[in-house]
C-alpha positions, -999 to 999 in steps of 0.1 A, spaced: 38 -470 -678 3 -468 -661 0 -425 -663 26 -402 -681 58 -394 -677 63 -360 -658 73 -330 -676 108 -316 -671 94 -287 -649 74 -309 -626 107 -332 -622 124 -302 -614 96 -293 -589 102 -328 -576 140 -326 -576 141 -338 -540 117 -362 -539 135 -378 -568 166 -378 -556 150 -392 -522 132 -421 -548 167 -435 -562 183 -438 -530 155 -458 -515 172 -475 -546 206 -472 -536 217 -450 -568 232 -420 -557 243 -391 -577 272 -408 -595 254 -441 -601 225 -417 -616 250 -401 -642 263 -432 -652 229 -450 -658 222 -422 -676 250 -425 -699 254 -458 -704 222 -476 -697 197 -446 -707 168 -474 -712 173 -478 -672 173 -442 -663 142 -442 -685 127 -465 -670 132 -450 -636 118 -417 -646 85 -436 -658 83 -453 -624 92 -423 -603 62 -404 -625 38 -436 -621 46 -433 -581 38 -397 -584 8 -395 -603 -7 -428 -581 -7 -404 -551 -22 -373 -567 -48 -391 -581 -58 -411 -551 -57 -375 -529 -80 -363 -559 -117 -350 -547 -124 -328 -571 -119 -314 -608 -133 -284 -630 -131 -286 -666 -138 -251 -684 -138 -244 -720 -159 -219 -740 -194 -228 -731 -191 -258 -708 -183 -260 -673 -178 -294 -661 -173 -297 -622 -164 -332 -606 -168 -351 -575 -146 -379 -570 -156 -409 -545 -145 -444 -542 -163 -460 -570 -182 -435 -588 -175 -397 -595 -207 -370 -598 -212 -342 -621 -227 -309 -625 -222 -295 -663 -234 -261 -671 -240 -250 -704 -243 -215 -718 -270 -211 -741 -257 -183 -754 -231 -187 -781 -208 -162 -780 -204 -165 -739 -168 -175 -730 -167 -188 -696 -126 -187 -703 -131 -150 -694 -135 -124 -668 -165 -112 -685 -178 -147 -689 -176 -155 -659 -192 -126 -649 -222 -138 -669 -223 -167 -656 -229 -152 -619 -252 -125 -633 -272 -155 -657 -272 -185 -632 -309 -193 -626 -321 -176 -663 -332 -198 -694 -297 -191 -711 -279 -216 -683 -286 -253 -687 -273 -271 -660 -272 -311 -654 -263 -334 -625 -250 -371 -630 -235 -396 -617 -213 -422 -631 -198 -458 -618 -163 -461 -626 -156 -488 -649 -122 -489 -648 -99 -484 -619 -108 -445 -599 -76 -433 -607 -69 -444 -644 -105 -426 -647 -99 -392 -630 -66 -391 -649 -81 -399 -683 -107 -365 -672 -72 -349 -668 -61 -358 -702 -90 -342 -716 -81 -311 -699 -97 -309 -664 -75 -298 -633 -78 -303 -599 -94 -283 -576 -103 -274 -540 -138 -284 -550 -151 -247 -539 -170 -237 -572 -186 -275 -567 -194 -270 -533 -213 -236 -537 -234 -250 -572 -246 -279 -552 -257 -264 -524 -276 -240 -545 -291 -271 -565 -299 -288 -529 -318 -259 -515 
């Protein structure tokens, strides 16, 4: 298996697609039941493929990702062979930029000495999409890239 396996709820989210994914495989319903009863190292193995398929396409649609945890905010780029980054960094300690109110600071705090923010850029060394989904692993999500968007063009101007 390349990615993860899907959890339950996202294969129920996916119910259809699934179902459309074995019988481009000729299984139907029955066939599905009894694989899962009597070879469940098959229907196992089709779940990992169907989730492989799955996460291939999300991935390769991927253009951006935001990463936030208490003091960090790590906003991504993705392009063909390299992603960019802009990381800001409170310098205050007890700022939680999981909260409203932290949040709040940030806007208020953006161009003050308690804000450190960094740009990079990085080649991918591995393939793009095993990269953007280890970032994923380590807790970033994807995003419509609007928070990015608005922080570089402030950095740009």
């Amino acid at each position: 298996m390349k990615y993860a396996r899907l959890t339950k709820e996202q294969f129920e989210e996916l119910h259809q697609e699934f179902i459309n994914f074995l019988a481009s495989q000729s299984i139907d319903k029955a066939e599905w039941d009894q694989l899962k009863a009597e070879k469940p190292e098959v229907a196992e193995q089709e779940l990992d493929v169907f989730s492989d398929l799955v996460w291939e396409g999300v991935l390769g649609r991927a253009v951006y990702l935001e990463h936030f945890s208490n003091n960090h905010i790590f906003l991504f780029q993705c392009f063909d062979t390299y992603i960019q980054s802009i990381v800001l960094k409170s310098l205050v300690p007890e700022i939680n930029f999981l909260t409203k109110e932290g949040l709040q600071w940030l806007i208020d705090n953006m161009f003050t000495y308690t804000i450190e923010m960094k740009t990079g850029k990085k080649v991918f060394t591995e393939e793009r999409n095993s990269s953007i989904f280890g970032l994923i692993q380590q807790g970033a999500i994807l995003s419509d890239g609007q928070l990015y968007q608005q922080i570089i063009s402030i950095i740009e101007s």
